[in-house]
C-alpha positions in Angstrom: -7.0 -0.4 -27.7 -5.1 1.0 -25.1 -1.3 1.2 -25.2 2.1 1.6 -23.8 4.9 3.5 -24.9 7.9 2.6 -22.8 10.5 4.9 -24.4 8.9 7.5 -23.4 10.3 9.3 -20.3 8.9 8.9 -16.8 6.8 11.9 -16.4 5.3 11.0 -20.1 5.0 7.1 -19.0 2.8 7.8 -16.0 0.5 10.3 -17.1 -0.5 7.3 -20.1 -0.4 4.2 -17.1 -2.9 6.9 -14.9 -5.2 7.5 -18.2 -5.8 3.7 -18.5 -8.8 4.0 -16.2 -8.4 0.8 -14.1 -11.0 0.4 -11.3 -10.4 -2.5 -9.5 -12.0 -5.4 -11.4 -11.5 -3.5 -14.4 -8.2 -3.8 -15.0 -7.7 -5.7 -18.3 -7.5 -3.0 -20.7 -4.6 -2.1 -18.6 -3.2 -5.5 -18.3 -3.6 -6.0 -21.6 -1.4 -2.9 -22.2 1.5 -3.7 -19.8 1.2 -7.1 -21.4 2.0 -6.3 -24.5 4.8 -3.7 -23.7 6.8 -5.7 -21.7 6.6 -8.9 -24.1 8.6 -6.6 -26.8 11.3 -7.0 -25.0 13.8 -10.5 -25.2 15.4 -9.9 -21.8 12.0 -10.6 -20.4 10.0 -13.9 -19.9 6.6 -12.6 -19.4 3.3 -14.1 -18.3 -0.4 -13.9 -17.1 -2.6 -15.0 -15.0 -5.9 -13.4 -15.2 -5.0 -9.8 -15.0 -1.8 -10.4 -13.1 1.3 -10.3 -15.4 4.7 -11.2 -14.5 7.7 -10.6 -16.7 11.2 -12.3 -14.9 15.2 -11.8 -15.6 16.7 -15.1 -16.3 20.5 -15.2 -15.5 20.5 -18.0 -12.4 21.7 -14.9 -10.3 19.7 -13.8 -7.1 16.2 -13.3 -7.3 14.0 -10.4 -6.1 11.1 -9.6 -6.6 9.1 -6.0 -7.4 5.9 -5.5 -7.0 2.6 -3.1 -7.3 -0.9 -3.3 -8.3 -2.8 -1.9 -11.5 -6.2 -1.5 -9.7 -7.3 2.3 -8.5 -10.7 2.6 -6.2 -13.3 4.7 -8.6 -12.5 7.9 -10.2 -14.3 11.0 -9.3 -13.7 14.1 -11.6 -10.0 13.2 -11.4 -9.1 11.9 -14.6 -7.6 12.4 -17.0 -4.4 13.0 -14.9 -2.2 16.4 -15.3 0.7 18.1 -15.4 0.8 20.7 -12.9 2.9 23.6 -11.7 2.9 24.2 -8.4 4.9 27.1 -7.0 7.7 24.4 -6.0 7.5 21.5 -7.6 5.7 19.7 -10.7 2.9 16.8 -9.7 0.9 14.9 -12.0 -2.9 15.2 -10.6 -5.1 12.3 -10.6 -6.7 8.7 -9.7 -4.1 6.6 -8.8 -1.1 8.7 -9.7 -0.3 8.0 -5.6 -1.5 4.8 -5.4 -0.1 3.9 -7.0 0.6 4.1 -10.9 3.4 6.1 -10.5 5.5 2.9 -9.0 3.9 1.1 -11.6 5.3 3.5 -14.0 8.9 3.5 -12.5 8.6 0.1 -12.4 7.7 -0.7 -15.9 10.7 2.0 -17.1 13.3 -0.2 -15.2 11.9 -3.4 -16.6 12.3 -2.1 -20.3 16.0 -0.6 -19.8 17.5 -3.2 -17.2 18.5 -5.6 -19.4 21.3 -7.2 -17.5 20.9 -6.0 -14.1 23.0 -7.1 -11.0 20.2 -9.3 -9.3 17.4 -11.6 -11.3 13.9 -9.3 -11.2 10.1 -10.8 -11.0 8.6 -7.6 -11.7 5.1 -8.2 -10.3 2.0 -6.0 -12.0 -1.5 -7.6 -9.9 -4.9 -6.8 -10.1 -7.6 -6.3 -7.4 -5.9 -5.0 -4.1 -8.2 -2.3 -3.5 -11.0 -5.1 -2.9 -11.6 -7.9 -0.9 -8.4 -10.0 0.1 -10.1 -13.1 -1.4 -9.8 -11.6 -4.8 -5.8 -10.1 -4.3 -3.8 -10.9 -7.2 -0.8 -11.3 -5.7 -2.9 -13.9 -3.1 -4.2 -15.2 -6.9 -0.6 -15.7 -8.2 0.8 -17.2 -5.2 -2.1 -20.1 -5.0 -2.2 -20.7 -8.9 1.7 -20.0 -9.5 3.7 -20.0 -5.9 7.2 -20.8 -8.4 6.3 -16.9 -9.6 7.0 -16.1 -6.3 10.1 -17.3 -5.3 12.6 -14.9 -4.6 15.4 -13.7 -1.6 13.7 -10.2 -1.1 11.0 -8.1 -2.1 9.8 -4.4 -2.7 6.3 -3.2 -2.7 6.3 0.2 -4.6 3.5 1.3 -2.5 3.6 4.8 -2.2 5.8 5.8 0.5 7.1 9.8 -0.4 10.1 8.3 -1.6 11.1 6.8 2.1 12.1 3.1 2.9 9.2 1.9 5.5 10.4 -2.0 6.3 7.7 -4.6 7.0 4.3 -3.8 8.4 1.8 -3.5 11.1 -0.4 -6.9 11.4 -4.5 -5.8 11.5 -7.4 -7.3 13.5 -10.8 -6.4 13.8 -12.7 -8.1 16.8 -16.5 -7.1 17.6 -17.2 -7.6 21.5 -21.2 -7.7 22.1 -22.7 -6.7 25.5 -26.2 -8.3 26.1 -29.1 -7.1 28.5 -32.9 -7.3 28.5 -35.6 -5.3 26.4 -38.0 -3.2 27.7 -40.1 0.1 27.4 -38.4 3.1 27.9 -40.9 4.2 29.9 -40.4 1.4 32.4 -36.1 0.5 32.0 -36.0 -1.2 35.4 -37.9 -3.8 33.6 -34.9 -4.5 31.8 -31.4 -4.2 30.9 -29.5 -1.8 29.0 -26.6 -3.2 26.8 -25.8 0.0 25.5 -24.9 1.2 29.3 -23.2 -2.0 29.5 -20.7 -1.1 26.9 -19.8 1.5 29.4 -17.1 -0.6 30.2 -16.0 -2.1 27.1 -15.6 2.2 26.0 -13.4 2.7 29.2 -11.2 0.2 28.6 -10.2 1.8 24.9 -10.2 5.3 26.3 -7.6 3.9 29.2 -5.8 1.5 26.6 -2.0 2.5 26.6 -0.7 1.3 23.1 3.1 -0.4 22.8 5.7 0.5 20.9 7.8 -2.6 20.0 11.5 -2.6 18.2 11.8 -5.0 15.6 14.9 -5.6 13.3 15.5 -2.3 14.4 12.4 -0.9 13.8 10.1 0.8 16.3 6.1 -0.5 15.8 3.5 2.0 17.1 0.5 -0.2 18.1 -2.8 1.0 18.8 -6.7 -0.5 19.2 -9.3 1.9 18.7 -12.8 1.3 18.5 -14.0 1.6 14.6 -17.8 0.9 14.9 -20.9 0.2 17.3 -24.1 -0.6 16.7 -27.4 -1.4 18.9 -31.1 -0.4 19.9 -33.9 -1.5 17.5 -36.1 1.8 18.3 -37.0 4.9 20.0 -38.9 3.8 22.9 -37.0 0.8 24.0 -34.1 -0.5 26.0 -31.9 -2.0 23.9 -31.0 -5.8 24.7 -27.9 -5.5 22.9 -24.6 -3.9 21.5 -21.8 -4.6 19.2 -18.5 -2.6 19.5 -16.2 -2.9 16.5 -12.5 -2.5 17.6 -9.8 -2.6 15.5 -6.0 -3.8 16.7 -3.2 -2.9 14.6 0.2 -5.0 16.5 3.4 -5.1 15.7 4.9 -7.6 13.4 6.4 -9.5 16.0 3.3 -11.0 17.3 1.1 -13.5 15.4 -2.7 -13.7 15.1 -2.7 -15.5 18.1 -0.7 -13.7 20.2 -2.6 -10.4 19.3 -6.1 -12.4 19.9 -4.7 -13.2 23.4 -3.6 -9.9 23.7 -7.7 -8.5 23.1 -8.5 -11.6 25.6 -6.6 -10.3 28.1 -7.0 -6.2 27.5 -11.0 -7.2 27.6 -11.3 -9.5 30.4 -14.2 -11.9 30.4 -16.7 -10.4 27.3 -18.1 -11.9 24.5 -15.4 -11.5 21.6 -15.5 -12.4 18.3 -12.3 -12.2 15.3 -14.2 -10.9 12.2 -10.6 -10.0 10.2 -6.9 -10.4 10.8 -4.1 -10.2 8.7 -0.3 -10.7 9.9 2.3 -7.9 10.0 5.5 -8.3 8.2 9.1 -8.1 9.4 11.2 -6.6 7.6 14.6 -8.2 7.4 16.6 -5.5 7.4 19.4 -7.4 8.8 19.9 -9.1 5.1 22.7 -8.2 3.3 20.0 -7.7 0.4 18.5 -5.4 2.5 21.6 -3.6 4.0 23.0 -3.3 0.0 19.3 -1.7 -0.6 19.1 0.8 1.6 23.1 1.6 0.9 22.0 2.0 -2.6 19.0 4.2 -1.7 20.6 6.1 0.6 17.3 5.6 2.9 17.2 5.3 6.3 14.6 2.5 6.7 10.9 3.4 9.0 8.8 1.3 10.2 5.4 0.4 8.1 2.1 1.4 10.8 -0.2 0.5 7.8 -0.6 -3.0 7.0 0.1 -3.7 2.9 0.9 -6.5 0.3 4.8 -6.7 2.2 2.9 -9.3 4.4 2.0 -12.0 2.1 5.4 -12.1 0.8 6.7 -12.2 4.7 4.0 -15.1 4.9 6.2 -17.2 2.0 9.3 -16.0 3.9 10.1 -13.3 1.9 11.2 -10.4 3.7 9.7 -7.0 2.4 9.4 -3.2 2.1 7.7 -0.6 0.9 9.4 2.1 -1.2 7.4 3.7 -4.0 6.9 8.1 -5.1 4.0 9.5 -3.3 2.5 10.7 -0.5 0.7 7.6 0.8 -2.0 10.3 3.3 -3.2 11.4 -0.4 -4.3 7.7 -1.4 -7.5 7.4 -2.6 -8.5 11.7 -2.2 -10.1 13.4 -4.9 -6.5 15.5 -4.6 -4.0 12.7 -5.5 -1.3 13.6 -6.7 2.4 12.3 -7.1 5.7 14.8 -7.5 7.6 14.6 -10.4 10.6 14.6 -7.9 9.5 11.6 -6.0 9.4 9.7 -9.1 12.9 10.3 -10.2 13.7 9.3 -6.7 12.5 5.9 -6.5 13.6 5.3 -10.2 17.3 6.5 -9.3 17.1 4.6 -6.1 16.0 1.5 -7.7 17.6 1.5 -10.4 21.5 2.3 -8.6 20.7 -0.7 -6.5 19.7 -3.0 -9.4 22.3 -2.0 -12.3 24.8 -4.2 -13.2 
């Protein structure tokens, strides 16, 4: 059976949490291991749901709340996680060393040795956020245990090179479908080409000039982009129709309607269908949580262009950010890999704005 030694020091603790293989829906051997660490400890009130475990500070003093998720997307030739020396800095090599076990080793460190810290903690260790949405633990929790979630500000050790990114981009997917009339190649005045009439559809994206909206602050790079397109049934005949795939990432000052509207209006008259969309997430950097946060840190706070987990919190009213060791462009390559230094980082950061 797998375990946990929290004592051990950081460098030590997330090498073991990145040799618990955890695929996503395959994370109770390390569930089971965080579990049982954490519970040794009497400053903490720990639970579970499913593969989900919670372990809370309870000193009726202000709550936050810090998050990450256990799960990793498959493995290949990349475990067992490393030590390595690079010619400037030490990295531990491996699946999900970036995203992101190494906040979820800093995390765990904190929770052992903070026993009296300055605010009340919900540390927050979920399953399944590489997946489908419908399966999220964190979407789990806050359906089957919203009190778990209660709290005046949150941190999603995500990784983020060390850096403060507030909030996040909201993300909609919309698929636009131009219809014609079939016919044989050989005689296409006969019909109708809907490939051709995505023509316009593919002009409008290539004009498209994306926004860049302040909020809290914060500047949001928007941007659409088409993502797929599909159509034509065969070789020798005029295809009758076409779906485009375009993807909208807006800033966290618009909802799902507005950015819907926003496609209606970009697109004109076409046949447009929502297939996915998640909200963005402000950031609330003007709390004094917040301000005390990033004094601690001694971050300055960037904006968030990917969307994470910071949005369901912003969904309960929770403002959010991101703040966790690694470089988040190395997520999910067969080169992942956090620095040593980024981990001592977000662990000094965290832990001079949380220590009593």
């Amino acid at each position: 059976m797998a375990s946990l030694d929290l004592g051990k020091n950081l460098v030590e603790l997330t090498l073991d949490v990145c040799n618990i293989e955890s695929v996503s829906g395959s994370e109770a051997a390390l569930a089971d291991a965080v579990f049982d660490a954490l519970s040794q400890f009497d400053h903490l009130e720990v639970m579970r749901d499913e593969n989900c475990i919670v372990a809370k500070t309870n000193s009726s003093l202000e709550r936050v709340i810090i998050a990450g998720h256990l799960d990793t997307v498959p493995p290949n030739g990349n475990l067992p996680a490393q030590l390595h020396h690079f010619e400037r800095e030490q990295a531990i090599v491996g699946r999900g060393s970036v995203d992101m076990k190494g906040g979820v080793a800093v995390m765990l460190k904190l929770a052992a040795e903070l026993t009296a810290p300055r605010k009340d903690i919900t540390w927050i260790f979920y399953d399944n956020e590489e997946v489908d949405s419908s399966l999220n633990g964190l979407g789990r929790l806050a359906r089957n245990h919203p009190e778990l979630l209660e709290g005046s500000f949150a941190i999603l050790c995500e990784p983020t090179s060390a850096l403060v990114e507030g909030g996040c981009n909201g993300t909609m997917r919309a698929v636009i479908t131009t219809s014609g009339k079939a016919a044989h190649s050989a005689r296409p005045w006969m019909g109708e080409n809907a490939i051709h009439g995505a023509s316009s559809v593919l002009n409008t994206l290539v004009e498209y000039q994306p926004q860049t909206i302040a909020v809290e602050g914060l500047e949001y790079r928007e941007s659409l982009n088409a993502v797929r397109i599909s159509g034509g049934v065969a070789g020798n005949v005029i295809p009758d129709s076409t779906k485009i795939e375009v993807n909208y990432r807006f800033a966290p000052s618009k909802t799902a309607s507005d950015a819907e509207a926003h496609l209606r209006e970009v697109f004109g008259e076409v046949d447009l269908e929502v297939v996915d969309v998640a909200e963005g997430a402000r950031p609330g950097l003007d709390l004094i949580l917040a301000k005390e946060f990033l004094s601690a840190t001694g971050a300055v706070a960037k904006p968030k262009y990917g969307w994470t987990d910071v949005a369901r919190f912003s969904a309960l009213g929770i403002p959010a950010v991101n703040y966790g060791p690694g470089d988040p462009s190395l997520a999910h390559a067969d080169n992942e890999n956090v620095p040593v230094g980024h981990l001592f980082d977000v662990e000094s950061g965290l832990r001079s704005w949380l220590a009593s």
